[in-house]
ZADO-621824 format. One line per field, with one value per residue: residue number from 1; residue in three letters; x negated, y negated, z of N, C-alpha, C, CB in turn. Coordinates in Angstrom, 2 decimals, decimal comma, padded with zeros to 5 digits. Glycine has a CB too. Layout:
REM residues N
nr <- NUM	...
rest <- ala	...
n.u <- X	...
n.v <- Y	...
n.w <- Z	...
ca.u <- X	...
ca.v <- Y	...
ca.w <- Z	...
c.u <- X	...
c.v <- Y	...
c.w <- Z	...
cb.u <- X	...
cb.v <- Y	...
cb.w <- Z	...
REM end
This chain:
REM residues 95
nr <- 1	2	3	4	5	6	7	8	9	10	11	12	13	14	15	16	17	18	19	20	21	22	23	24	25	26	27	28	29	30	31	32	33	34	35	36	37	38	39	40	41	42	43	44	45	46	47	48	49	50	51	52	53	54	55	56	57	58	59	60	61	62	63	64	65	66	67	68	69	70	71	72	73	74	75	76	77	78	79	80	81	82	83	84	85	86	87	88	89	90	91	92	93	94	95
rest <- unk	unk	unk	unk	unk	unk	unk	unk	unk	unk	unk	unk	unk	unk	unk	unk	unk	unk	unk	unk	unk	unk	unk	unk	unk	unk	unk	unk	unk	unk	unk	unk	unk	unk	unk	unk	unk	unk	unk	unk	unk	unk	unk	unk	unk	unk	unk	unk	unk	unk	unk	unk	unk	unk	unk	unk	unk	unk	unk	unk	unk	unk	unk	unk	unk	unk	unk	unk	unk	unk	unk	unk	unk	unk	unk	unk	unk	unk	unk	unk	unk	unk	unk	unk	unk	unk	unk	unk	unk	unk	unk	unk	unk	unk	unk
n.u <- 013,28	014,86	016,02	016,69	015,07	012,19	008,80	005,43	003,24	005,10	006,70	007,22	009,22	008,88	011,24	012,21	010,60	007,27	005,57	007,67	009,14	006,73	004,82	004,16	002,69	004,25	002,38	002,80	005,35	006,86	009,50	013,19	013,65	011,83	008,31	005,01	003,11	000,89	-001,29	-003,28	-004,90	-004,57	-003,12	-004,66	-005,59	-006,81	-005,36	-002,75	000,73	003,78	006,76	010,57	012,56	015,23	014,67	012,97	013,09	013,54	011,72	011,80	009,83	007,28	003,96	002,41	-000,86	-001,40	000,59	-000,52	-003,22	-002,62	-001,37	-003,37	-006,63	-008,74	-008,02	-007,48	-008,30	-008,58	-008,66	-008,10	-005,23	-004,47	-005,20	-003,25	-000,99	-001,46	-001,65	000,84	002,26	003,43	001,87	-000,15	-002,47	-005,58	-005,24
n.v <- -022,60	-023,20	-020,85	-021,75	-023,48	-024,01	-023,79	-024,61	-021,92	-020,16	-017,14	-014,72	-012,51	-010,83	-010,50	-009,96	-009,15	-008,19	-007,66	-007,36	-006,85	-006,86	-008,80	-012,42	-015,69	-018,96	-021,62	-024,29	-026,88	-027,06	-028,26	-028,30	-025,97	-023,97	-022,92	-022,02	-019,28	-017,24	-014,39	-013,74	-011,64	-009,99	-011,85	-014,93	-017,97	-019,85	-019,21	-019,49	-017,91	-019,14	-019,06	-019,19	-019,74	-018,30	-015,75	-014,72	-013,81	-015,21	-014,77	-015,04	-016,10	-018,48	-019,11	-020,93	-021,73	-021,88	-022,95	-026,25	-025,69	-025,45	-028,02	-030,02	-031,22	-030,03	-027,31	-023,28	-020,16	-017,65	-014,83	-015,73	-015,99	-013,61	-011,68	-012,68	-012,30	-009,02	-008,54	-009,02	-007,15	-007,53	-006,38	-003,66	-004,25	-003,98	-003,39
n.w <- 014,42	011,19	008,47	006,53	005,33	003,52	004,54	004,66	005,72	006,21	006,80	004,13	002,13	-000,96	-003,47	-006,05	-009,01	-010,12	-007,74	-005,72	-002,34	-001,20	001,04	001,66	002,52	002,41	000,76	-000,12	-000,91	-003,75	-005,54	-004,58	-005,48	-006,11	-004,77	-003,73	-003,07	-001,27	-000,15	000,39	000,01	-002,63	-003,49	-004,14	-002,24	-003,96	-006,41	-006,23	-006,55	-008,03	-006,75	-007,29	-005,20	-004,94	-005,52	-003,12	000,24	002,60	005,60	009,53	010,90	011,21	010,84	013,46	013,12	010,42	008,95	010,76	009,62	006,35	006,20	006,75	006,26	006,23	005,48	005,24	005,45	002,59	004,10	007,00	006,25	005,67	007,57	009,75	008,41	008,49	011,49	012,57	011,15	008,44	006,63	004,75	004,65	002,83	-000,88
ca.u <- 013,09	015,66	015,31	016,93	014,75	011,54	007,83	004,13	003,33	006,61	006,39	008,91	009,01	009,73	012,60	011,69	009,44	005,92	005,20	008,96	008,88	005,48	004,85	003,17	003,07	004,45	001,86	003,57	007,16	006,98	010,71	013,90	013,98	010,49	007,15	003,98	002,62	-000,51	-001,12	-004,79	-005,31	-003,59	-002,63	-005,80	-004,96	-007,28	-004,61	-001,08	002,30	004,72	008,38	011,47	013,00	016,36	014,04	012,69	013,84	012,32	011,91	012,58	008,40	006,34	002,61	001,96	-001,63	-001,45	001,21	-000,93	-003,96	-002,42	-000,93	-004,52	-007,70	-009,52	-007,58	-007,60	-008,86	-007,81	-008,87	-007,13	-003,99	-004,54	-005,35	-002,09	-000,11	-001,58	-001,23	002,13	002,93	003,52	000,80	-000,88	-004,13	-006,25	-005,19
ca.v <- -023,00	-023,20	-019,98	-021,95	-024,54	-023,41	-025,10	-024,05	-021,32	-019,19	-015,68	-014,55	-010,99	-011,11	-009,31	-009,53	-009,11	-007,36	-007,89	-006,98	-005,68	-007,36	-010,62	-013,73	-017,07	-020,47	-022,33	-025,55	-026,37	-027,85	-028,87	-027,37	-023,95	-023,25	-022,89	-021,51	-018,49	-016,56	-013,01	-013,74	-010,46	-009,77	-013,41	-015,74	-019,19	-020,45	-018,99	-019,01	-017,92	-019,74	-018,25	-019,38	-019,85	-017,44	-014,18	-014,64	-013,56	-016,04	-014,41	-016,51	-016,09	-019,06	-018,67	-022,42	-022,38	-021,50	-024,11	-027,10	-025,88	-025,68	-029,46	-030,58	-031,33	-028,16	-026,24	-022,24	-019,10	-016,26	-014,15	-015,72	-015,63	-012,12	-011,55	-013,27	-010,94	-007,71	-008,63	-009,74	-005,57	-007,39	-005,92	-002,58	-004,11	-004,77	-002,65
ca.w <- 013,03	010,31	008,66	005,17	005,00	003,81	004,94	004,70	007,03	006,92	005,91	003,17	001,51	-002,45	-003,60	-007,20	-009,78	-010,09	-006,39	-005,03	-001,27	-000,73	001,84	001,19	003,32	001,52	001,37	-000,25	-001,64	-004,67	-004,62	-003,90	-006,23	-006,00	-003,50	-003,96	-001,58	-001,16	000,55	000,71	-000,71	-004,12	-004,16	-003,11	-002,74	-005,58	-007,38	-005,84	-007,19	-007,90	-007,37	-007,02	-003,91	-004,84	-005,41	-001,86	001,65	004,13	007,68	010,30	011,20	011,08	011,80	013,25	012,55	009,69	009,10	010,30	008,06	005,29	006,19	007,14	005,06	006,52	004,62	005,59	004,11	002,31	005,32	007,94	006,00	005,81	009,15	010,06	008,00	009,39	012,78	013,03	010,55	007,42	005,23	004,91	004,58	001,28	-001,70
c.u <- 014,28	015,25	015,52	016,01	012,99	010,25	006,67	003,93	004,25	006,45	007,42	008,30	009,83	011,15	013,07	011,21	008,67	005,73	006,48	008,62	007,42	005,71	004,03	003,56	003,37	003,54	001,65	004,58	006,89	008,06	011,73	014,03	013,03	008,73	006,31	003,68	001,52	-000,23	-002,71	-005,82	-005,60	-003,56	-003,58	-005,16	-005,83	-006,58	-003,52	-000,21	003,30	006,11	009,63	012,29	014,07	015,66	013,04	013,67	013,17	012,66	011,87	011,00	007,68	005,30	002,14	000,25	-002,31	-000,54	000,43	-002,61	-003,61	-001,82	-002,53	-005,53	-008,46	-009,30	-007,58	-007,90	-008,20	-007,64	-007,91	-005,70	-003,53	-004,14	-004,15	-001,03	-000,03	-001,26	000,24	003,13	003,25	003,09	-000,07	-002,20	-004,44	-005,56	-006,43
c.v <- -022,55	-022,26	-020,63	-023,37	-023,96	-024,30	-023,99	-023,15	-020,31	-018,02	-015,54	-012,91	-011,39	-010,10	-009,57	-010,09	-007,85	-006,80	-007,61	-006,25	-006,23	-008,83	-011,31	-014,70	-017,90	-020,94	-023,86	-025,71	-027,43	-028,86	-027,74	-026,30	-023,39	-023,72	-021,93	-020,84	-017,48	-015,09	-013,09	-012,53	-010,16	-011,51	-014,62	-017,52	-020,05	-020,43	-018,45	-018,50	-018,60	-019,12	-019,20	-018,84	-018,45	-016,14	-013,99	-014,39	-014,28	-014,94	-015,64	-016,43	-017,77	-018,98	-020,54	-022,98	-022,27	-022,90	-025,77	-026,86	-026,08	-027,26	-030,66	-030,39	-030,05	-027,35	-024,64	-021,37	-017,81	-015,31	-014,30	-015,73	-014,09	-011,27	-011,44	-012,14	-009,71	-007,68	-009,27	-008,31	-006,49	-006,83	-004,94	-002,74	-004,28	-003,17	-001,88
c.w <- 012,21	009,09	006,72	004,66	005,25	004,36	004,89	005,87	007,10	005,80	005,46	002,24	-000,09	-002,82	-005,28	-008,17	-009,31	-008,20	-005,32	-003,64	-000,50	000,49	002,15	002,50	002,13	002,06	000,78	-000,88	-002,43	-005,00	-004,23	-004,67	-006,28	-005,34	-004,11	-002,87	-002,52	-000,66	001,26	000,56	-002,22	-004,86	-003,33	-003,07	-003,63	-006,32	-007,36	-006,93	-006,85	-008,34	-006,53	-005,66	-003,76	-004,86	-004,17	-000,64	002,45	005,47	008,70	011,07	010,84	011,76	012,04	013,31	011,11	009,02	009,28	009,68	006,81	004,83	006,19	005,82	005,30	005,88	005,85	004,70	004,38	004,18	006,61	007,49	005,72	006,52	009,92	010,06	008,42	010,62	012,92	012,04	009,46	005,93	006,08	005,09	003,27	000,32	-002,12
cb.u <- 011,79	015,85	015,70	018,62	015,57	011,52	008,12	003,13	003,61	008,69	005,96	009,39	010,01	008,51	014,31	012,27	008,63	004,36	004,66	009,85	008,66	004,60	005,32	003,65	001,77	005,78	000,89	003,00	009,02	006,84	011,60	015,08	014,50	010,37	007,66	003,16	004,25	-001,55	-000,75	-004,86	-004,47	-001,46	-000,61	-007,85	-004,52	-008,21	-005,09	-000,19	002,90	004,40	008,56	011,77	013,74	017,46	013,11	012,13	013,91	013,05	010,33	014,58	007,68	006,59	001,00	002,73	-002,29	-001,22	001,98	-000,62	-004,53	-001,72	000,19	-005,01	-008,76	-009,23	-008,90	-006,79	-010,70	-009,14	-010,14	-007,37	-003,72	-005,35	-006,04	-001,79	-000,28	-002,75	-002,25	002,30	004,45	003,60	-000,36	-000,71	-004,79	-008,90	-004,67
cb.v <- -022,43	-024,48	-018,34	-022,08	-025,85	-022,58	-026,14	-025,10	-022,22	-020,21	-014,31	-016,60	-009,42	-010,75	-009,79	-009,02	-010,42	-008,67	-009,41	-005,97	-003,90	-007,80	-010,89	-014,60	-017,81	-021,48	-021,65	-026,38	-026,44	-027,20	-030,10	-027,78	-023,53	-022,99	-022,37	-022,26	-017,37	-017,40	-011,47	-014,07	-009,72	-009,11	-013,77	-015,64	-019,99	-019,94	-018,52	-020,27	-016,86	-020,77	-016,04	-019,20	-021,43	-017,63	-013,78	-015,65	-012,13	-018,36	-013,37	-016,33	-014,74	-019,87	-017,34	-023,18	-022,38	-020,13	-023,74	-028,02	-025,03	-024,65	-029,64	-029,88	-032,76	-027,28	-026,18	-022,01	-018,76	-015,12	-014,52	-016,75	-016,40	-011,80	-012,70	-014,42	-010,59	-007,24	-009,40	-011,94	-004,50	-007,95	-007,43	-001,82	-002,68	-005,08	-003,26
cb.w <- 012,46	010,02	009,66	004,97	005,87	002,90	006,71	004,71	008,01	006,81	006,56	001,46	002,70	-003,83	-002,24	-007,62	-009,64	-010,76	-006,32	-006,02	-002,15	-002,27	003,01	-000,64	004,35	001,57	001,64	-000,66	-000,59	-005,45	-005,48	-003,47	-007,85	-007,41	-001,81	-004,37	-000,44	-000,07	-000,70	002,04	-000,42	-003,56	-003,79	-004,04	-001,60	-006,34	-008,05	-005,29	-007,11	-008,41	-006,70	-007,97	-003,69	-005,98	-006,87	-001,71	002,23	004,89	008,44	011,65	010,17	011,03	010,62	014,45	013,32	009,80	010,21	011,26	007,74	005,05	007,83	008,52	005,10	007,63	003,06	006,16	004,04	000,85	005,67	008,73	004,98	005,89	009,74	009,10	006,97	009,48	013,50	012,32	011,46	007,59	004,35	004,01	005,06	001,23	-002,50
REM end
């Protein structure tokens, strides 16, 4: 995967604002300067953030089912985007 080209699914750590140091999934790209991501914690997806592409670090991680839920009508939940995160050491766990 192309680590500059971002897509639903791909873990990215902020690098600033409020939330700086933290890591979310994209979980759609609005266009090219800014995407919406979750944590499924902090940040549920009822009620993403939307940041700009330049105050992100993408990792070169994509979780691919995570990826085609969020492409699909099924959708996915907080939880398993959670889940995701912990198991793969991005997140401490719930605040």
């Amino acid at each position: 995967m192309d680590t500059s080209v971002p897509e639903p699914g791909t873990v990215v750590r902020s690098r600033a604002g409020r939330d700086s140091g933290r890591y979310f999934v994209i979980t759609a790209v609005i266009d090219e300067k800014y995407v919406l991501i979750c944590d499924g914690d902090v940040r549920r997806l009822a009620n993403p953030k939307r940041k700009k592409l330049k105050h992100l670090e993408l990792t070169p991680v994509c979780i691919p089912t995570l990826r085609e839920g969020l492409r699909s009508a099924g959708g996915v939940y907080d939880a398993e985007i959670r889940k995701n995160l912990e198991s793969l050491g991005y997140c401490e766990g719930r605040r």
